[in-house]
ChimeraX commands (.cxc) that place a marker at each C-alpha (Angstrom):
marker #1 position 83.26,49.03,65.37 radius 0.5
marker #1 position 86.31,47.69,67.23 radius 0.5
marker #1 position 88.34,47.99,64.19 radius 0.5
marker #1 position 89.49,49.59,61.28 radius 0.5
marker #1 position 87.46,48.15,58.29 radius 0.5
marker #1 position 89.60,47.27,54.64 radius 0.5
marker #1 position 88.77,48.21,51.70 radius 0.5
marker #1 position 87.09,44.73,50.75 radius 0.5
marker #1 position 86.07,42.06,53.81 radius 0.5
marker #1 position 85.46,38.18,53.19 radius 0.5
marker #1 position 83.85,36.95,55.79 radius 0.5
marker #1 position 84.29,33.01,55.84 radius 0.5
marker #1 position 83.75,30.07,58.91 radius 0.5
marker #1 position 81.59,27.13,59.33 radius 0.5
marker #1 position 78.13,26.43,58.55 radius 0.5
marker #1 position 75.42,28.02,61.57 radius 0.5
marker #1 position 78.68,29.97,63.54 radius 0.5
marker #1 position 77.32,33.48,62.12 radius 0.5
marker #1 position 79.08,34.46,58.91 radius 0.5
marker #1 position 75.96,36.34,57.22 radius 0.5
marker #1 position 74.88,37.87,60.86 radius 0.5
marker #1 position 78.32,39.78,60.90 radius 0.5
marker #1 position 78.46,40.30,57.13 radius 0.5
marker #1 position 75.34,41.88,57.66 radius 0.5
marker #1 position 76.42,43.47,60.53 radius 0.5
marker #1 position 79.28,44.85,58.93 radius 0.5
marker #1 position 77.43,46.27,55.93 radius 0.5
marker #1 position 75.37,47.89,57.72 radius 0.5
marker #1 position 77.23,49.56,59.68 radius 0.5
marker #1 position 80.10,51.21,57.77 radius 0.5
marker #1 position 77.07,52.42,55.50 radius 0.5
marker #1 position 75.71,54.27,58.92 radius 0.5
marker #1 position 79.67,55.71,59.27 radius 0.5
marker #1 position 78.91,57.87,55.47 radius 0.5
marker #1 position 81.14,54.42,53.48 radius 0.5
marker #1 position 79.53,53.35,50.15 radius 0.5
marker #1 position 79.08,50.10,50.96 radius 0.5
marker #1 position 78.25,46.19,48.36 radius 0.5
marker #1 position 77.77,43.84,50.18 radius 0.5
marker #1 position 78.78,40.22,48.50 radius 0.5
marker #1 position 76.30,37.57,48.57 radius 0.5
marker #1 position 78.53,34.46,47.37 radius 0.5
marker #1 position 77.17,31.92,49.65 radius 0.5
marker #1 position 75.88,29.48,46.40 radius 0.5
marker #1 position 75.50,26.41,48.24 radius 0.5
marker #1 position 73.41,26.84,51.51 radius 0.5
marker #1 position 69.38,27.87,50.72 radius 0.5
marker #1 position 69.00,29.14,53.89 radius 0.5
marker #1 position 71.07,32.11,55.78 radius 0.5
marker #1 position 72.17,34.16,52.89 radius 0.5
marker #1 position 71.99,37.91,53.22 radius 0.5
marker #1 position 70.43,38.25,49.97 radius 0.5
marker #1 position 66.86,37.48,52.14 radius 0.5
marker #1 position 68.06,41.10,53.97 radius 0.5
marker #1 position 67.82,43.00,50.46 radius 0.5
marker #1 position 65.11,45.08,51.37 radius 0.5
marker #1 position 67.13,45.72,54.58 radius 0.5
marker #1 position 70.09,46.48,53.11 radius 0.5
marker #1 position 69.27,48.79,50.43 radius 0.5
marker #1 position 66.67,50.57,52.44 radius 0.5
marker #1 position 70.21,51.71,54.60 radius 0.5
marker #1 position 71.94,52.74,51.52 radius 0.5
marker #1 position 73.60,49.17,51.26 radius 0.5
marker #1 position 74.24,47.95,47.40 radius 0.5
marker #1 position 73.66,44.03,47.03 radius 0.5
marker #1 position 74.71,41.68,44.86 radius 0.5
marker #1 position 73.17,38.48,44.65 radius 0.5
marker #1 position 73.16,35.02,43.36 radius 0.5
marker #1 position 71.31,35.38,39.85 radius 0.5
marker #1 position 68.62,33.31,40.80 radius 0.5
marker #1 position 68.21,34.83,44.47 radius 0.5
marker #1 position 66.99,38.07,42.68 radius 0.5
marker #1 position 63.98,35.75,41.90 radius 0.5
marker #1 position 62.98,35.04,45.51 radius 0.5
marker #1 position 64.13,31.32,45.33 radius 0.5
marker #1 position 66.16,29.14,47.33 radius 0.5
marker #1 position 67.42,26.92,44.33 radius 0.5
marker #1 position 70.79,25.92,44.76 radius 0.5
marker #1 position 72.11,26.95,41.34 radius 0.5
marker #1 position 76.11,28.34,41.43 radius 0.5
marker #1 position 75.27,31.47,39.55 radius 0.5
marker #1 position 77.30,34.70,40.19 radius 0.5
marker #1 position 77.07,37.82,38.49 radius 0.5
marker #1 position 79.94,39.37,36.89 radius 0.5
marker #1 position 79.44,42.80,39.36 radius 0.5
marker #1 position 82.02,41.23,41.78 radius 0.5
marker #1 position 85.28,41.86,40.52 radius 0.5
marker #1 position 84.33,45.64,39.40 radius 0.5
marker #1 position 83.51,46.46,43.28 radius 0.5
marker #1 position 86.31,44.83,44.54 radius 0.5
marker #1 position 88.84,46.77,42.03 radius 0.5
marker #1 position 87.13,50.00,42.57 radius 0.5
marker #1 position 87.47,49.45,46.39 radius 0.5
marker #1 position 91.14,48.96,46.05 radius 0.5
marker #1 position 91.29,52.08,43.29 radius 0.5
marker #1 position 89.98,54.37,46.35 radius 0.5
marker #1 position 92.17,52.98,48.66 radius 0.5
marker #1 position 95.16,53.36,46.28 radius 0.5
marker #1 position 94.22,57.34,45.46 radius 0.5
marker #1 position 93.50,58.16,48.72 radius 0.5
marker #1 position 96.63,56.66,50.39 radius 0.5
marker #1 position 98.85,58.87,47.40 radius 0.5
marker #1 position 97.40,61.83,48.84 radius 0.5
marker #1 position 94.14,62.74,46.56 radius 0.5
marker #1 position 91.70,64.70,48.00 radius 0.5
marker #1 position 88.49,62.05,46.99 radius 0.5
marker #1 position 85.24,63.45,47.04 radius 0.5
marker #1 position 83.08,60.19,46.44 radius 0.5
marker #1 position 82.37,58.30,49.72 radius 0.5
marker #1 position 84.68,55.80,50.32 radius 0.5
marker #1 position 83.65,52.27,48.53 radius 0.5
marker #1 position 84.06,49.31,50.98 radius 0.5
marker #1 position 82.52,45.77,49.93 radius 0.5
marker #1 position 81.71,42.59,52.28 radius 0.5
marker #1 position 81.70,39.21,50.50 radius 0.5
marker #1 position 79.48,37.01,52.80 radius 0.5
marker #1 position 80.95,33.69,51.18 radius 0.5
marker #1 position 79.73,30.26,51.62 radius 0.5
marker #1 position 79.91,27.63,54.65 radius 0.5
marker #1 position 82.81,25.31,54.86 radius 0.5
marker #1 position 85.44,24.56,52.33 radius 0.5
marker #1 position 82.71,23.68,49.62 radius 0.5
marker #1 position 80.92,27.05,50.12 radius 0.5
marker #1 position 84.43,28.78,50.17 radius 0.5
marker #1 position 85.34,27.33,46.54 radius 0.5
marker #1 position 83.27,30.21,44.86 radius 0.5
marker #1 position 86.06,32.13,46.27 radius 0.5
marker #1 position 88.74,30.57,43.65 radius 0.5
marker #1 position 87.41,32.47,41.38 radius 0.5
marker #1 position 88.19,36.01,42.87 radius 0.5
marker #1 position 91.41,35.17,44.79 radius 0.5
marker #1 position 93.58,37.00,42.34 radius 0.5
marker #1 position 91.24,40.29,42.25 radius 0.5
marker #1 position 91.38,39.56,46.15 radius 0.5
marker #1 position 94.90,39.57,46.19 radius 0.5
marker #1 position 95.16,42.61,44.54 radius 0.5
marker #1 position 94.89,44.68,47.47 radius 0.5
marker #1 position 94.88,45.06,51.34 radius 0.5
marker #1 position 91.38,43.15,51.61 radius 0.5
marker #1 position 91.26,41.13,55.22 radius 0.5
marker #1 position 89.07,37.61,55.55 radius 0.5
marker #1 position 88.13,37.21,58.49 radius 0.5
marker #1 position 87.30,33.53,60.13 radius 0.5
marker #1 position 84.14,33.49,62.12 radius 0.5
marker #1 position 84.53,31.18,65.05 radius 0.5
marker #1 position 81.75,29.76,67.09 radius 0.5
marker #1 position 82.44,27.57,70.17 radius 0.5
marker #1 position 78.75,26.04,70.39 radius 0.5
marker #1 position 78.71,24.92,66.76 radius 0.5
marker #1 position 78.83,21.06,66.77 radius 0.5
marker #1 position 81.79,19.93,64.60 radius 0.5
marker #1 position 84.14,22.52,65.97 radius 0.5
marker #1 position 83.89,22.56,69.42 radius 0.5
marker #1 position 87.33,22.43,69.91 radius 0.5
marker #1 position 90.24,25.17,68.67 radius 0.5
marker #1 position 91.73,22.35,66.90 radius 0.5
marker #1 position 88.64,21.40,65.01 radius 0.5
marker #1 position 87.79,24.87,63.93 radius 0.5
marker #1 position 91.28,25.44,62.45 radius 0.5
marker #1 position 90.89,22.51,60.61 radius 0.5
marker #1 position 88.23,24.38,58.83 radius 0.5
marker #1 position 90.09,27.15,58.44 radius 0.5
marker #1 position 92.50,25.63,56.67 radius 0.5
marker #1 position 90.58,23.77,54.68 radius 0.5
marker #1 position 88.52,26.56,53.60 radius 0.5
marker #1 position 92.19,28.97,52.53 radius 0.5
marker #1 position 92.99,25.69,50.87 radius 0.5
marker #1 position 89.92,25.54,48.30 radius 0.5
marker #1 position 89.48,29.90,48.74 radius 0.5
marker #1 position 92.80,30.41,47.50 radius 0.5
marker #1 position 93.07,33.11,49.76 radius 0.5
marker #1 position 94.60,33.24,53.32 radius 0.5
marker #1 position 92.72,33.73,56.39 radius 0.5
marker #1 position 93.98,37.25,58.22 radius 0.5
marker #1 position 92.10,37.28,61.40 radius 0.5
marker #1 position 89.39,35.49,63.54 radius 0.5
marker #1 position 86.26,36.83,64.73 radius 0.5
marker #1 position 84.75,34.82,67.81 radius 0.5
marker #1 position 81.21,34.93,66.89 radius 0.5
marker #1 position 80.26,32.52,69.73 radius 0.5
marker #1 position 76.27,32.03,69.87 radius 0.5
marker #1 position 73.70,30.14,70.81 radius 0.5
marker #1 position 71.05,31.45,68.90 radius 0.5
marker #1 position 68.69,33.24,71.29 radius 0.5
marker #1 position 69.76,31.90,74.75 radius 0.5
marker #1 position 73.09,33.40,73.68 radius 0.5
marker #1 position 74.34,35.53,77.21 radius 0.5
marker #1 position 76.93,37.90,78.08 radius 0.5
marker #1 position 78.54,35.45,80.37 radius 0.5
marker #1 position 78.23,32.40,77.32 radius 0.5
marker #1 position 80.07,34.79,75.05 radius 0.5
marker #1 position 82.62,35.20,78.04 radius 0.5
marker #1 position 83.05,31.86,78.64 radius 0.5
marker #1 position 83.75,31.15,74.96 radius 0.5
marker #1 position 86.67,34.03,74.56 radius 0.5
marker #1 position 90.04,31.64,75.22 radius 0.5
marker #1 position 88.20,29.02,72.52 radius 0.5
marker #1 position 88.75,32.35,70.16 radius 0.5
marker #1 position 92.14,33.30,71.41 radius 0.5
marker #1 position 93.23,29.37,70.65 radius 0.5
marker #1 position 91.84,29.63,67.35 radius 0.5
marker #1 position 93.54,32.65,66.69 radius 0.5
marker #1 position 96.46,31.22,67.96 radius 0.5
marker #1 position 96.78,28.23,66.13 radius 0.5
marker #1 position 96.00,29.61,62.40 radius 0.5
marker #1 position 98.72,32.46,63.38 radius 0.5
marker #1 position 96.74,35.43,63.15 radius 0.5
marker #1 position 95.21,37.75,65.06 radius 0.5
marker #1 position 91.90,37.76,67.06 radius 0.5
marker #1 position 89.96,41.20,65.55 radius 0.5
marker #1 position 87.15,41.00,67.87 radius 0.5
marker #1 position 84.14,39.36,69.79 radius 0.5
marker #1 position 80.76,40.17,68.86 radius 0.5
marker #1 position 77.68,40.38,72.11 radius 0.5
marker #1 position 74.45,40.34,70.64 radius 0.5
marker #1 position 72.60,43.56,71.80 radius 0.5
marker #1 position 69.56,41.74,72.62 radius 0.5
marker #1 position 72.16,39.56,75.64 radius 0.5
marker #1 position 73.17,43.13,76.18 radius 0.5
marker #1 position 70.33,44.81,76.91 radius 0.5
marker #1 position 69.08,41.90,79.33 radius 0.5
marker #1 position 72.04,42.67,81.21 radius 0.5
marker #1 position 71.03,44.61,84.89 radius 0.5
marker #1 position 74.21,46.75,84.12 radius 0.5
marker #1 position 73.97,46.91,80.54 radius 0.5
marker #1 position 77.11,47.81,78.33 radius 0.5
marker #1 position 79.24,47.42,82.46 radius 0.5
marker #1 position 78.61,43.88,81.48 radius 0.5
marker #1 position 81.07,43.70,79.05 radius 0.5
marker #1 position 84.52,44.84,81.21 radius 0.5
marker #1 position 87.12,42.74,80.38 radius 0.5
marker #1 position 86.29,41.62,77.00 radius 0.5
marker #1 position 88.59,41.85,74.37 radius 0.5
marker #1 position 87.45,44.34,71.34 radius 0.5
marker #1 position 83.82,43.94,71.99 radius 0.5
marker #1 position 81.35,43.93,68.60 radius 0.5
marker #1 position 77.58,44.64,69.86 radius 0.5
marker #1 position 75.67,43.27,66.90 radius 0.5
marker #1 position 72.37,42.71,66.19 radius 0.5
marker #1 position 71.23,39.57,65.35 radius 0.5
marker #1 position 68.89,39.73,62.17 radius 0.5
marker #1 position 69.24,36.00,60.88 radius 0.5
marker #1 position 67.42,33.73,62.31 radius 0.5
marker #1 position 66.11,29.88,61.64 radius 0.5
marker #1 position 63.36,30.07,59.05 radius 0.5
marker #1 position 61.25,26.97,61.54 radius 0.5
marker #1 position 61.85,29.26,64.39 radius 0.5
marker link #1:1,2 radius 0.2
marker link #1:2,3 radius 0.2
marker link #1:3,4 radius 0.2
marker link #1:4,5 radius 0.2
marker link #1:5,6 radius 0.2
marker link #1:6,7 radius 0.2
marker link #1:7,8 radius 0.2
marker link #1:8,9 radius 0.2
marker link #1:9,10 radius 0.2
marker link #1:10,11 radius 0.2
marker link #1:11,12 radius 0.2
marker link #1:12,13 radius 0.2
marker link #1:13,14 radius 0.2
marker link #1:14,15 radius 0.2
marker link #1:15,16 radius 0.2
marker link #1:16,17 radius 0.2
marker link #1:17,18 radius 0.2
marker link #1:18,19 radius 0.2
marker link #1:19,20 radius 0.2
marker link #1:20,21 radius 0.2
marker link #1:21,22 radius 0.2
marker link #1:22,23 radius 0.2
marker link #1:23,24 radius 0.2
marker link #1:24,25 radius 0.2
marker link #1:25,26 radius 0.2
marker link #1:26,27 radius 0.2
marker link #1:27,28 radius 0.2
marker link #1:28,29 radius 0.2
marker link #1:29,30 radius 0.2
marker link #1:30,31 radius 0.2
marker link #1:31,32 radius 0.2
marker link #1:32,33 radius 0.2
marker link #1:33,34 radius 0.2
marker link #1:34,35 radius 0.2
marker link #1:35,36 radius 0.2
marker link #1:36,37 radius 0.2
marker link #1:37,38 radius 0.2
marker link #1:38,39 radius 0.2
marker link #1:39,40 radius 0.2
marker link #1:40,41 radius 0.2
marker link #1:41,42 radius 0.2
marker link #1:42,43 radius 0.2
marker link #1:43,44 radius 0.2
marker link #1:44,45 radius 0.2
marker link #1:45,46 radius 0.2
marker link #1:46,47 radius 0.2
marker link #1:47,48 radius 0.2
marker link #1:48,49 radius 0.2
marker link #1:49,50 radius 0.2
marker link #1:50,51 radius 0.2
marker link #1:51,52 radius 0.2
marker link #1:52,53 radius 0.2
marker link #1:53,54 radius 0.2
marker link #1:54,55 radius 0.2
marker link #1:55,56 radius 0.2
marker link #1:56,57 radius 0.2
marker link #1:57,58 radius 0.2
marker link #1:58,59 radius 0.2
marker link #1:59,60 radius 0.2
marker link #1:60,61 radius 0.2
marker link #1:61,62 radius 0.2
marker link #1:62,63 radius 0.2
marker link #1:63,64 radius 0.2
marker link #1:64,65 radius 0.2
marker link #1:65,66 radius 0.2
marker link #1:66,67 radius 0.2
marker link #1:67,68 radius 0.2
marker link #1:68,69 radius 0.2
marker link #1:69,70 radius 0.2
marker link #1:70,71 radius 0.2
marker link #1:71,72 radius 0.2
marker link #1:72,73 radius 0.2
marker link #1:73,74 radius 0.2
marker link #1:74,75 radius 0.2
marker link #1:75,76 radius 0.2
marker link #1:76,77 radius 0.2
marker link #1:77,78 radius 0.2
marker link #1:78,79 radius 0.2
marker link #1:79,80 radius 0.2
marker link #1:80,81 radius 0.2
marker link #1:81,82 radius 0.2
marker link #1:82,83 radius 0.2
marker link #1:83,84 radius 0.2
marker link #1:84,85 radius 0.2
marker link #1:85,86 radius 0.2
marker link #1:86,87 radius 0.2
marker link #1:87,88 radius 0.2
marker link #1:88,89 radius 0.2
marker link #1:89,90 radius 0.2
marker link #1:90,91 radius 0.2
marker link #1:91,92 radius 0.2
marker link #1:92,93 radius 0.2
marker link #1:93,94 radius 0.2
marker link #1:94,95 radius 0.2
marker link #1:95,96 radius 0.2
marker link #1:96,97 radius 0.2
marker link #1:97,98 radius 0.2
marker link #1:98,99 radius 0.2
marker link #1:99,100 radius 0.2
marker link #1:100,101 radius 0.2
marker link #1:101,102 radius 0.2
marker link #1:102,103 radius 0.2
marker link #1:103,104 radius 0.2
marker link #1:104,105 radius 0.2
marker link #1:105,106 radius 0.2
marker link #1:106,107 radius 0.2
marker link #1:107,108 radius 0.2
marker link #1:108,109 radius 0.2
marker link #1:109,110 radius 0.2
marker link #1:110,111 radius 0.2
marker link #1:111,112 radius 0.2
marker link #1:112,113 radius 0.2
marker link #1:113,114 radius 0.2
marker link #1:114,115 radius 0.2
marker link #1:115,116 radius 0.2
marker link #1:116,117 radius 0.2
marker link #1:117,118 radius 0.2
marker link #1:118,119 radius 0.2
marker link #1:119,120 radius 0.2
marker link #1:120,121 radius 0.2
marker link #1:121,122 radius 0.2
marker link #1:122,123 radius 0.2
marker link #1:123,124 radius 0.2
marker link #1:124,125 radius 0.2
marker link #1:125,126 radius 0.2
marker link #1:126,127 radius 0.2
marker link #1:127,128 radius 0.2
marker link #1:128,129 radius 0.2
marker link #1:129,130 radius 0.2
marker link #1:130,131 radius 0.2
marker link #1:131,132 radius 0.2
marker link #1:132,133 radius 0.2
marker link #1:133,134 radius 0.2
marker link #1:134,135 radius 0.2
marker link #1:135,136 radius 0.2
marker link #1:136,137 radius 0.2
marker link #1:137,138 radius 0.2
marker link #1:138,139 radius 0.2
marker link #1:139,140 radius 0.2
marker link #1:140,141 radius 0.2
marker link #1:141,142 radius 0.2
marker link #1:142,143 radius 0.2
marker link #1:143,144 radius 0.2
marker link #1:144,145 radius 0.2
marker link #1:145,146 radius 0.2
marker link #1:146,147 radius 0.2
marker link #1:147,148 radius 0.2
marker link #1:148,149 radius 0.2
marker link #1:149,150 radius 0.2
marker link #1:150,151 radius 0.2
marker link #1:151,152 radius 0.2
marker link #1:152,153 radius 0.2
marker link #1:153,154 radius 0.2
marker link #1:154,155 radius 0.2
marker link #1:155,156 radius 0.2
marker link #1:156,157 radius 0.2
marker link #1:157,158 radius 0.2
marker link #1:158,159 radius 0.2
marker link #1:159,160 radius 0.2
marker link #1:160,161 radius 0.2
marker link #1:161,162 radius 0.2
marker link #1:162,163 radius 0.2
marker link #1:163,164 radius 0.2
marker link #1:164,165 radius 0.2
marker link #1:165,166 radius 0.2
marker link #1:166,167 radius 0.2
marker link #1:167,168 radius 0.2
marker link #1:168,169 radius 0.2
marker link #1:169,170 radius 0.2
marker link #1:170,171 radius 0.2
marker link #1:171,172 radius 0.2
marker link #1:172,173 radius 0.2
marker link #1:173,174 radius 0.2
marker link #1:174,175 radius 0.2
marker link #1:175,176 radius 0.2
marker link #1:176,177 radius 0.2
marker link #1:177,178 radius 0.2
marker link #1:178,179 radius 0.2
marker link #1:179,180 radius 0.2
marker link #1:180,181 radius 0.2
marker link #1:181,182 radius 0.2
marker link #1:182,183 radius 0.2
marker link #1:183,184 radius 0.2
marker link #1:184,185 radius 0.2
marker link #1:185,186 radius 0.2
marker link #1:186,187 radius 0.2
marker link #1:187,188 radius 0.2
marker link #1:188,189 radius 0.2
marker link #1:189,190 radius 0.2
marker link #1:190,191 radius 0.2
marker link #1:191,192 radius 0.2
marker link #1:192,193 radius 0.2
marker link #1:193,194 radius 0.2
marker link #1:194,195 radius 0.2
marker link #1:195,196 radius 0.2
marker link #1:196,197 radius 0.2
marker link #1:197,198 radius 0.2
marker link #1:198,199 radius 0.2
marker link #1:199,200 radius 0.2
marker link #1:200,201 radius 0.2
marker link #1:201,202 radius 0.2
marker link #1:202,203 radius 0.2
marker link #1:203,204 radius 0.2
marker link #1:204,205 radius 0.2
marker link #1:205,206 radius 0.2
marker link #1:206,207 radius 0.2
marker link #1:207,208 radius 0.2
marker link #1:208,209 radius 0.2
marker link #1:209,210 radius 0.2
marker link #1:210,211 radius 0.2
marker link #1:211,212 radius 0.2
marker link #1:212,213 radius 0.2
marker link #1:213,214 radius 0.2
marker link #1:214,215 radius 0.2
marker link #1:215,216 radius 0.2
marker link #1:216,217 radius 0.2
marker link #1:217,218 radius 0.2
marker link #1:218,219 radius 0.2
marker link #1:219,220 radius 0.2
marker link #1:220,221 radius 0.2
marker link #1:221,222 radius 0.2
marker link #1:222,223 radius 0.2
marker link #1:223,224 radius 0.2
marker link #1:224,225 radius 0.2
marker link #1:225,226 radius 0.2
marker link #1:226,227 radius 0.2
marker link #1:227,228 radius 0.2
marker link #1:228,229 radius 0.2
marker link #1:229,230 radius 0.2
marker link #1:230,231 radius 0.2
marker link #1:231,232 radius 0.2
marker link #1:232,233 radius 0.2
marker link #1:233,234 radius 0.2
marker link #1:234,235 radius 0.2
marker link #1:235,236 radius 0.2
marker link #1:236,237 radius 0.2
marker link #1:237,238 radius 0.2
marker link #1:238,239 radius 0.2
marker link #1:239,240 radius 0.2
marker link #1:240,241 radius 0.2
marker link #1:241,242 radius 0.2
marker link #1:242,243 radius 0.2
marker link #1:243,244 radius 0.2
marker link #1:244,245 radius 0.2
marker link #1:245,246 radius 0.2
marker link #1:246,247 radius 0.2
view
């Protein structure tokens, strides 16, 4: 990973640019570094995308999920149902944090937790709810950015979003992530191409630009592999496990 992960992660952005992908990404990951990782399901609005479908995924890598009550169930119905296993994760994440940074010697792996929240300002609203345990600590949400996403082709549109999404989330954005895709004709030199759209949308919500994920599968197609990515700022291979369910 191109950075240092918090304790706790919201991951937040428009509908289709890739929130759950990197969530999933993410979760995944820091459990393969030895972290004991929950990931956040809190997307209660969109049926489709929502990393509780990965649960047999996740938890067969170690990954603890919680889920929309009903998603438990194996059903897409849109009911706004969160458990109450949220907050507890998040405080405990912070509690680690906390001991660790005064100096005690911990001998539990380190709890991390990734909230996947919803699309949009409407799927960020679940947020409200958590902004003060949120707040509590030095948690990071992260803006997922995606040039080829209709709506918010332009910097200017996407920070729109942005700011409409803090404004309902309660919660301030901290850094973009220029997830720029398109799906699976999604190339090393598209992802290229789409880096100063990031670095503008970075630019106009203030904060910085954390990274820019490359699908391994554009990667690998690559005739000089990982070479292909020189000049990229912080570079995030990810794989890409979501995918449209008429595809």
């Amino acid at each position: 990973m191109p950075f240092d992960l918090a304790p706790v992660t919201v991951v937040v952005g428009h509908y289709g640019a890739g929130k759950t992908t990197f969530a999933l990404n993410l979760a995944l990951d820091a459990a393969a570094a030895g972290c004991a990782v929950t990931l956040a399901d809190m997307d209660v609005v969109n049926p489709y995308f929502r990393s509780s479908e990965y649960a047999e995924l996740l938890e067969g890598r170690g990954v603890r999920l919680i889920a929309p009550v009903f998603a438990r169930a194996g059903t897409s119905l849109d009911v706004p149902s969160l458990t109450g296993e949220v907050v507890p994760a998040i405080q405990a994440a912070y509690a680690w944090q906390r001991a660790s940074d005064g100096g005690e010697r911990l001998a539990a792996p380190r709890p991390v937790v990734i909230v996947d929240a919803g699309g949009d300002d409407v799927g960020a609203t679940a947020l409200a709810r958590f902004a003060a345990a949120l707040a509590a600590g030095p948690g990071e949400v992260l803006y997922v950015a995606n040039a080829y996403r209709n709506l918010t082709r332009k910097a200017a549109e996407a920070v729109a979003v942005l700011r409409e999404i803090e404004a309902r989330a309660s919660v301030p954005v901290t850094a973009v992530v220029g997830n720029s895709h398109l799906q699976g004709e999604t190339t090393v030199a598209l992802v290229r191409d789409a880096v100063p759209f990031a670095q503008a949308v970075a630019e106009g919500a203030g904060v910085p630009l954390r990274c820019v994920t490359v699908p391994k599968s554009a990667i690998q197609r690559e005739s000089d592999g990982r070479g292909a990515l020189a000049g990229l700022p912080d570079v995030y291979p990810v794989e890409v496990y979501v995918s449209p369910p008429w595809s």
